[in-house]
C-alpha positions, 0 to 999 in steps of 0.5 A: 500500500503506498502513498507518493513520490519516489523522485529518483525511481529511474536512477535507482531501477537502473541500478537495480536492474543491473543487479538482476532484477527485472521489471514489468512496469514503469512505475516507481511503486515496483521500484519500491517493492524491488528495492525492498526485496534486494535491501531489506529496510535499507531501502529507504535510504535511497529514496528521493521522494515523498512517501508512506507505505507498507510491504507485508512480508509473507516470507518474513511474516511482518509487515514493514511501513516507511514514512519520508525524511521529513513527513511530506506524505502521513502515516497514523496508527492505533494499536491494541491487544496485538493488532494493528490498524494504519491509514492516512487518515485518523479518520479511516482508524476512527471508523474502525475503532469508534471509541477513539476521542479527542485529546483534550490536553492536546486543545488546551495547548492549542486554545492557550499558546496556540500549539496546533501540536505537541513539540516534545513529541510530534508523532501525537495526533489530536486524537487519543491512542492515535499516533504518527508514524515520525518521518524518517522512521520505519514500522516493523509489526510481525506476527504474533507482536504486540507491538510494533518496533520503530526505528528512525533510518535517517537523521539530520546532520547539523554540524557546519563543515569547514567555511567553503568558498562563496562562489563554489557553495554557491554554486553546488547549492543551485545545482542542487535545488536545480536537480531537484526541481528536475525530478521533480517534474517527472509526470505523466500528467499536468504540471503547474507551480503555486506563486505566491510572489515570494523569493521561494515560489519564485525561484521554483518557477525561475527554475522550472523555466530553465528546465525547458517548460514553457507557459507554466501554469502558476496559481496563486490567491490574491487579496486586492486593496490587502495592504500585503498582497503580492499581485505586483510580485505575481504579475512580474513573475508571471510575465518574466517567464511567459507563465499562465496565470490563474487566481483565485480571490478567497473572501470570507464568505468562502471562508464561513462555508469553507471552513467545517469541510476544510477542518473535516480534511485537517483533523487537527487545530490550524493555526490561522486562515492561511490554510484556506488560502491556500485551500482556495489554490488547489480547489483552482488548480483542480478546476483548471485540469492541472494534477501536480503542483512544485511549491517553495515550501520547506525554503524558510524553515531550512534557510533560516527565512523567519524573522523569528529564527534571526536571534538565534543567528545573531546570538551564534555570530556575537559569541563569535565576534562582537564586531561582525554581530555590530556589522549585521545589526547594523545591515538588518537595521538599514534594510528595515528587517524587524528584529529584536537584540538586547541585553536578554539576548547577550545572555541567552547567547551564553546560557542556552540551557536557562533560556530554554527553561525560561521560555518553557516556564513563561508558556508554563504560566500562560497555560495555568492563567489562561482567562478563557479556558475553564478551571474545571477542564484545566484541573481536569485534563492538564498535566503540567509536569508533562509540559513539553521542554523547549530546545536549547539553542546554541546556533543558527543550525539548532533552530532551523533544526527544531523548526525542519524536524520537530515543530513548524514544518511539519504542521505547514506539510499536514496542512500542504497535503490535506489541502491538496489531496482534498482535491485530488492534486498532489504538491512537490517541495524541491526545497526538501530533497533530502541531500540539499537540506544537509548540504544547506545545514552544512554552511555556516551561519554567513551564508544563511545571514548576511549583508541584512538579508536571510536565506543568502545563499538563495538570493546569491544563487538566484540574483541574476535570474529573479527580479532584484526587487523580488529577489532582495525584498527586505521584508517576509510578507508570507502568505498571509489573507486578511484575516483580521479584516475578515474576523470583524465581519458581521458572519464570522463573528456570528460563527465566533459568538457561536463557537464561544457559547458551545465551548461554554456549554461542554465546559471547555471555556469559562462563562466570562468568554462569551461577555467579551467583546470579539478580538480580530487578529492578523494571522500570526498573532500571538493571541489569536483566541478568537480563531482558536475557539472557531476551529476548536468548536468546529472540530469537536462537532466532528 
């Protein structure tokens, strides 16, 4: 049963041909079994893809699951009294063991700090006794177990290497995204590219035009009149490389129909209506007959894209040299790149360890003195010796490492391919091919941050192919809908008033929430309560 991409099925059916074996089709799926039947669980080191699958073993009498490097394609489980159930979905396990409930731990994380998640152990699920399979590890559940033996067969070096030339990293770095986009492009079906106007979608459309495609069709939400909608960037890059456009115009009336079917596909808190957005693009790429679709996702978790990773940089390259932290100050400062540098980071620099504690305390706090959330369901389902820890950073590569593997990225890849796959498409992320994440992780932290501008070695690599207003923006805008604008129409704050009285009514929120006045936020809010009490309500009346 398989689930996905294998990139480099050609390369390795070649190889595998060469050892004997011999093919009845063209597909990478024989090449997932004959790769497993000449390597045994190995085999998931040589796959270039995003994947889930299980083989049962009728000679071994076991059966062997893999999920990829970094959870593009999902994997979810139940076990109990020696047997095993396995979907894509909770959802198909739920259907079979009924009584499986929500976690309620899991929605007061979400309803108090926004954890859509559990970082301290992100195989959780919403759900009880459902878990996920981690990327990069393999299942093993023979007969007659009780329990299946997990392993992981891939990690994540984060060690830099020695300081490379700029020119030749440069260069290795774009041959290898470039390799990636190529394989990418491997289908016998339609192909387009999501735009958003950003550096990252950019350079995958820039790329894939390289390749020989001609008139791409790139898809892309739009917000006219939104102070922070990127048409001008769309159109630009639309026009640079001869693509075909198509747009979608998401409003909140979509949204407040949308909204349950969307959350029906999710299973799990969404940390803002970004998900919808981007819902609206695959819903267009369906309507336009186009199945596959690149996208930049994966580029600001592994490059260091986030405004919020830069501290972590700064703190790196101050214990490094006070001088070249005064240069980059000074840089982001110029180009207008918000951060924040101050004395409490010249201590986290030196204590990662009491920094990392201290953070876990503050969120520690927000949980217990929540003012929405009831007393008698906080006393009831929340643990707190069972707060999950916080990484300790010590670099640039720590973060990055944190947001890839643990927490960020894999909430954005469950959301890519529910939204996706819930119109039939399916979404290819170059910036994930497994050798060009640990070859960017091998650089250190100047070719990340540099001269004012994070993702350097991007903007380098693609500076004489993307425009320069596109290429060296100053500022992340991200895809972001207007959120705030939609949170104070008179529909969805009736949803909100709504969500806020049956979250009273089962206990969930105290009775003071349903007397304040509703608060829109933009989408990466902090205290985005009233968007978490919408999705909440909504996902317990599933």
């Amino acid at each position: 049963v398989y689930n996905g991409e294998i990139y480099n099925y050609k390369e390795l059916r070649k190889e595998l041909e060469a050892a004997g074996l011999r093919f009845r089709s063209e597909s990478d799926t024989e090449v997932i079994l004959a790769s497993y039947s000449k390597y045994g669980a190995e085999c998931c080191t040589r796959f270039d893809g995003m994947f889930a699958f299980a083989i049962w073993d009728e000679k071994e009498r076991v059966l062997f699951a893999a999920r990829d490097r970094f959870g593009e394609k999902p994997f979810c489980f139940h076990t109990a009294a020696g047997s095993l159930w396995f979907a894509s979905e909770a959802k198909s396990v739920r259907a079979v063991k009924t009584d499986l409930k929500i976690d309620p731990e899991q929605l007061i994380r979400y309803l108090t700090i926004g954890h859509t998640r559990n970082p301290g152990n992100p195989a959780k699920t919403l759900y009880k006794d459902i878990i996920e399979l981690p990327p990069a590890h393999t299942l093993h559940f023979a007969a007659g177990d009780k329990e299946p033996v997990i392993k992981r067969y891939w990690e994540l070096n984060t060690e830099t290497g020695k300081h490379p030339d700029e020119n030749a990293a440069t260069e290795q770095f774009r041959a290898l995204l470039k390799d990636s986009v190529t394989k990418r492009l491997r289908a016998d079906v339609s192909l387009g590219s999501s735009l958003s106007g950003g550096l990252d979608s950019s350079s995958i459309v820039a790329l894939i035009h390289e390749s020989g495609i001609k008139n791409l069709d790139t898809f892309s939400a739009i917000f006219p009149g939104y102070e922070r909608d990127e048409s001008a960037n769309i159109n630009e890059i639309n026009k640079q490389f001869n693509c075909r456009p198509h747009f979608t115009q998401p409003d909140v009336h979509d949204l407040v129909k949308l909204l349950p079917e969307i959350l029906y596909h999710q299973e799990t808190p969404v940390s803002s209506a970004s998900i919808f957005a981007q819902y609206k693009v695959f819903e267009l790429a369906k309507q336009q007959g186009v199945t596959v679709l690149l996208d930049g996702q994966g580029a600001d978790e592994t490059l260091g894209g986030y405004t919020n990773q830069l501290q972590w940089g700064l703190q790196e390259i101050y214990r490094r040299s006070g001088a070249d932290l005064k240069t980059n100050l000074r840089a982001l400062g110029s180009n207008g790149v918000p951060f924040q540098w101050g004395l409490k980071n010249r201590i986290s620099a030196w204590l990662p360890a009491v920094t990392a504690n201290v953070l876990k305390q503050r969120e520690k706090r927000k949980v217990a003195t929540d003012e929405f959330i009831s007393k008698e369901y906080l006393d009831a389902y929340y643990d707190p010796a069972g707060f999950p820890d916080k990484p300790v950073i010590n670099n640039l590569n720590d973060i990055l490492f944190h947001h890839t593997t643990q927490s960020g990225l894999n909430e954005l890849l469950h959301y890519a391919d529910r939204n996706s796959m819930a119109h039939g498409r399916e979404v290819r992320l170059p910036f994930l091919n497994h050798e060009l994440v640990q070859f960017v992780f091998s650089l250190p932290v100047h070719f990340k941050i540099r001269d004012g501008y994070t993702k350097w070695i991007l903007r380098n690599a693609m500076n004489t192919v993307l425009p320069a207003s596109i290429n060296w923006q100053r500022t992340k805008i991200g895809f972001d809908p207007p959120q705030k604008n939609w949170m104070n129409q008179p529909e969805l704050q009736t949803m909100i008033f709504e969500a806020r009285a049956s979250l009273v009514e089962k206990g969930v929120l105290s009775k003071r929430a349903v007397t304040k006045k509703i608060q829109p936020h933009d989408t990466h809010a902090a205290d985005n309560y009233d968007w978490r009490f919408l999705v909440t309500d909504l996902l317990l009346k599933q």
